[in-house]
N, C-alpha and C positions, 0 to 999 in steps of 0.2 A: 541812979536806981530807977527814977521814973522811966529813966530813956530805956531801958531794960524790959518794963513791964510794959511802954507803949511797941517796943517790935516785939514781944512774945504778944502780946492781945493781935497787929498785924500777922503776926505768922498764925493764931488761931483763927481768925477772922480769916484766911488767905484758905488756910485747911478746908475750914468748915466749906465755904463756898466752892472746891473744887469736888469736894465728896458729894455737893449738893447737887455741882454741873456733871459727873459722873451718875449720880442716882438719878437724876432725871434724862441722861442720856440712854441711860441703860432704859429706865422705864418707858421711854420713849419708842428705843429699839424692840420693847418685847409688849407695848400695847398697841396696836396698831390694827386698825379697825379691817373686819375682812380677811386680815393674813394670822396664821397659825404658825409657831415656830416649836423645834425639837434638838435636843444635842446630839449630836452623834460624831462617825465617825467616817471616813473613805473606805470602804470596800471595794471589794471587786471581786468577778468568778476567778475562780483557782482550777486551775488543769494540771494533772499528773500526768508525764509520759514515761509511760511504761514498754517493758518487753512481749511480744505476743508470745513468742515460747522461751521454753527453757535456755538460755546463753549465756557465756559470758561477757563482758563490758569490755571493749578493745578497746575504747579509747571517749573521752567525753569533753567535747570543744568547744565546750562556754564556761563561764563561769555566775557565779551569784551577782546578782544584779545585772547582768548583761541585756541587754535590749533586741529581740531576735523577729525575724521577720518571719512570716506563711509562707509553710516549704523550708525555709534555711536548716542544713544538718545541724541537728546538738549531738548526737552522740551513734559510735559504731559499735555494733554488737559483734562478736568473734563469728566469722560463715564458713571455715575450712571443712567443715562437716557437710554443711546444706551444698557448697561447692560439689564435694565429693557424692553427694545425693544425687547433683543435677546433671552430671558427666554419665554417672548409671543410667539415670532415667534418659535419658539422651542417643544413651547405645542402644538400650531396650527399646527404645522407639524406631532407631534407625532398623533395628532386627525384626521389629512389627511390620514397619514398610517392606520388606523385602519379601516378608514370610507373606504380605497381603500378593505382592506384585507376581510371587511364583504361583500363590493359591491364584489370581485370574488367568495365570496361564495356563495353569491345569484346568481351567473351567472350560476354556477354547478347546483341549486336546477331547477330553468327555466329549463334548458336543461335534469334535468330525468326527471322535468314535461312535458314538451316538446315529448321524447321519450316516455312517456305511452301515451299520447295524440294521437302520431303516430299509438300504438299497439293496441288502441282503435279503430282505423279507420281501420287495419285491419280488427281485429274480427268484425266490423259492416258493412266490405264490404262483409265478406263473408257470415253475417246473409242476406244480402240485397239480397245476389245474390242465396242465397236458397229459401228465400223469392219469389224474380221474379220467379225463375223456377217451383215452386209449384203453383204459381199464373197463371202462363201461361197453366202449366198441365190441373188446376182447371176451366180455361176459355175455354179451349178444351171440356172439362167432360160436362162441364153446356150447350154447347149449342145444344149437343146431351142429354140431362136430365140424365148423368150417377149421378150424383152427384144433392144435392138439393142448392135448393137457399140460405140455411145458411150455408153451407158447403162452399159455392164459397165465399160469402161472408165475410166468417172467415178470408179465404186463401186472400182476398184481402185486407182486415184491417193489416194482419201478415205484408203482402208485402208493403202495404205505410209506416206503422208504422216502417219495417226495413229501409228504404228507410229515413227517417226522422231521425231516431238513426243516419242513415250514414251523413247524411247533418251535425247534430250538433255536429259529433265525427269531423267531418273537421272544421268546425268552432272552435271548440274545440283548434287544431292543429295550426290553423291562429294566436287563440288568444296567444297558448303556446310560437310562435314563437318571435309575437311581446315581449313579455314579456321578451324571452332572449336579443332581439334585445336592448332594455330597457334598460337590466341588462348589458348589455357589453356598453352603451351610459354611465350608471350610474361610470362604473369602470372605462373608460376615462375619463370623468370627475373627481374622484378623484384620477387618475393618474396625470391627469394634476396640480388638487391642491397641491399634493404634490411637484412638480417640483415647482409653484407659490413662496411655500413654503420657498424650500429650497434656490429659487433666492434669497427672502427675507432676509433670514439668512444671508447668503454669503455676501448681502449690507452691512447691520449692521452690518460684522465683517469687510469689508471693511472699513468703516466709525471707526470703534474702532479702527484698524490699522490705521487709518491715521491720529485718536488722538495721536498717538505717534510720534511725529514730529523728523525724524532722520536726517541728513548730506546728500545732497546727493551726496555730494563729499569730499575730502580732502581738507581743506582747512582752513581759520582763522575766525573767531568774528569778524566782522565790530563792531557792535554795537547791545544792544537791543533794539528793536521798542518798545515792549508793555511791562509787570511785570505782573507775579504771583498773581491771581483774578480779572485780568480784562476780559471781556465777550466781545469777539470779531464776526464781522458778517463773513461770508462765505466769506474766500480769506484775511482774514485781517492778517498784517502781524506780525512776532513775533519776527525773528531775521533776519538779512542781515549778509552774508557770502563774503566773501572775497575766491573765486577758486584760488589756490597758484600754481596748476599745468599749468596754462592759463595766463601769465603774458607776457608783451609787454611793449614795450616804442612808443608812438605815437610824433613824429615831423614832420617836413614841409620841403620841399623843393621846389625852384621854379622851376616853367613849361620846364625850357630847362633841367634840370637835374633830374626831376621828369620822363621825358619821358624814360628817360634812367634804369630807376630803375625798376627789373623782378622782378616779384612773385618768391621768392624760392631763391633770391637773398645771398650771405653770408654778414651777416654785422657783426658787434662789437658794445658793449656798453659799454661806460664807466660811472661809477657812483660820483657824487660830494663824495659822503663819501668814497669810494676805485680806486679813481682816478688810480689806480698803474695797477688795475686787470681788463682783457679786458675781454667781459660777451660777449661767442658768440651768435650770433642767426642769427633767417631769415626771410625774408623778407616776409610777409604774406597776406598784404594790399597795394593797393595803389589806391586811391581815384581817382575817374571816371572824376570827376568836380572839379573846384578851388575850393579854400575861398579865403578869402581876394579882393575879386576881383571888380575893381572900377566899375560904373555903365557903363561906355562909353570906351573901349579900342581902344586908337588911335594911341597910340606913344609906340616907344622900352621903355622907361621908366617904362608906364604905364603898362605893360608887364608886366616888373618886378614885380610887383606888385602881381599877379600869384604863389600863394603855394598849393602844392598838401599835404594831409594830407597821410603821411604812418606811416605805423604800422611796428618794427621791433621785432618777437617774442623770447623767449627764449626758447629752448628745455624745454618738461616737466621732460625727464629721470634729466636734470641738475636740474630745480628746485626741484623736489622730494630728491635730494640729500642735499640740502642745506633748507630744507622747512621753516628750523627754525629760519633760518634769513634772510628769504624773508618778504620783506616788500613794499607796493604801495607806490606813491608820492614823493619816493626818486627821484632828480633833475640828469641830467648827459647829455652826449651826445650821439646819435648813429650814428655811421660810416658805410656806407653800397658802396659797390662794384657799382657801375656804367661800369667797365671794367673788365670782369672775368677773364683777363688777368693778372690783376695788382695784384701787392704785401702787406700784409699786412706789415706796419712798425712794427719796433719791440715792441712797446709801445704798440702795436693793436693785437699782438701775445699773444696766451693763455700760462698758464704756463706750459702745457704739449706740445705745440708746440716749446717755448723755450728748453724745457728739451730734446725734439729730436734734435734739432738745434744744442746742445752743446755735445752729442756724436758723 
């Protein structure tokens, strides 16, 4: 019976002292001069890839959880339509080009019509103007009677009649010029269609480009939203991405130690699954305004009550190296410097800090 009660008093004596080396481990870990601590959890940004327009899903070639790299295809949207868009716009184009190449050939014919139209008005000024001077000669003659009254008469018919050649060879000239005028309106116009054209073109291989729904970063498979043959409207979503290079742990602290916590700050994170290994990072966020926060603040207590939300990040160089077993939601603590003075314990030291310590 004694021997009974002397190992129950050891095994209470053995208890007590382990709950003691726990309590004062714990209180150890969370009083620490300088550093501030918070619970939270792994986050990271979340990206949806979506359809730019209306399609449907042809095929989708990842799955959940999948690990995908910047650029890599996840999913094909159905294009036999946008295809068939871009073969039109394509003929129409080639029909712009042709209709532009004949309008400049027409602009060339205008303009040697044009120039004989000019050479015309020559040669009819200078009929005109031999015309007048024998006309005038002739008006001399007749009103001394060198000359008869069908003679004068001829020479005056010769001279309106040149005179009239010369008015319709410039008319002539006016109407040449409008017609090139015409003709170079007509070839900017189908200079311009064919630009129309090609804009056109360019959409609809933008729109085919962006049926190919790629990554637009490094990162994991949340989840798929939609499956292969559903018809989605413009912006509708297909997959949500998990960005691995973009990862933080978001906790609280209150108002008098929340003030003290700098943008760019060094902090550590420890994680419930590798409690051993310290994850450094830095301070990146720190919330403008509380939560938590009662409707009426009157007393020190209610104060307390006062938690600022911050965000402690993780290098991307660090996660990029470890990508593969980077994961959201994992639970832990982050420890962040309040006094840039202060010293990291050793539990909070990384293992390459450690390893200089020990040469």
């Amino acid at each position: 019976m004694k021997k009974i009660i002397i190992v129950m008093a050891i095994l209470c004596i053995a208890g007590l002292a382990y709950f003691g080396f726990r309590t004062w481990k714990s209180n150890s870990r969370n009083n620490i001069p300088g550093i501030a601590h918070g619970n939270g959890r792994l986050e990271a940004t979340e990206v949806d890839v979506a359809t730019k327009i209306a399609e449907r899903i042809d095929k989708i070639l990842v799955e959940d959880g999948t690990l995908v790299k910047k650029g890599q295809l996840l999913a094909q949207m159905q294009t036999n339509v946008l295809k068939a868009e871009l073969d039109i716009a394509k003929a129409q184009h080639r029909q712009a080009v042709t209709s532009a190449a004949s309008a400049k050939a027409k602009i060339e014919v205008k303009k040697s019509e044009l120039d004989s139209a000019k050479a015309v008005v020559k040669q009819k000024e200078s009929n005109a103007a031999n015309a007048k001077k024998r006309f005038e000669r002739a008006r001399q003659m007749q009103q001394t009677k060198a000359i008869s009254e069908q003679a004068f008469d001829n020479d005056k018919t010769l001279y309106l009649t040149a005179d009239a050649e010369l008015a319709a060879a410039r008319a002539s000239v006016k109407q040449a010029e409008a017609e090139v005028n015409s003709a170079k309106a007509d070839a900017e116009g189908a200079e311009a269609n064919i630009q129309a054209m090609l804009a056109e073109i360019a959409r609809i291989q933008a729109d085919l480009d962006d049926s190919q729904l790629t990554a637009p970063m490094d990162g994991r498979v949340q989840y798929r939203i939609a499956e292969a043959g559903e018809v989605l409207s413009s912006g509708g979503r297909v997959l949500n991405l998990v960005d691995l290079t973009d990862v933080y742990m978001t906790f609280f602290l209150p108002e008098g130690t929340a003030g003290k916590v700098a943008i760019g700050a060094d902090a550590r994170i420890l994680l419930d699954a590798i409690p051993d290994v310290a994850i450094p990072a830095k301070i990146s966020f720190v919330a403008s305004t509380a939560q938590f926060t009662p409707k009426t603040v009157e007393t020190q207590i209610e104060r307390q009550k006062l938690m600022f939300r911050i965000k402690a990040k993780i290098a991307p160089e660090l996660l990029k190296k470890y990508i593969e077993y980077v994961k959201t939601g994992l639970p832990g603590v982050a420890y962040v410097k309040i006094n840039p003075a202060a010293k990291w314990p050793d539990f909070l030291k990384t293992p390459k800090e450690k390893a200089a310590e020990s040469k």
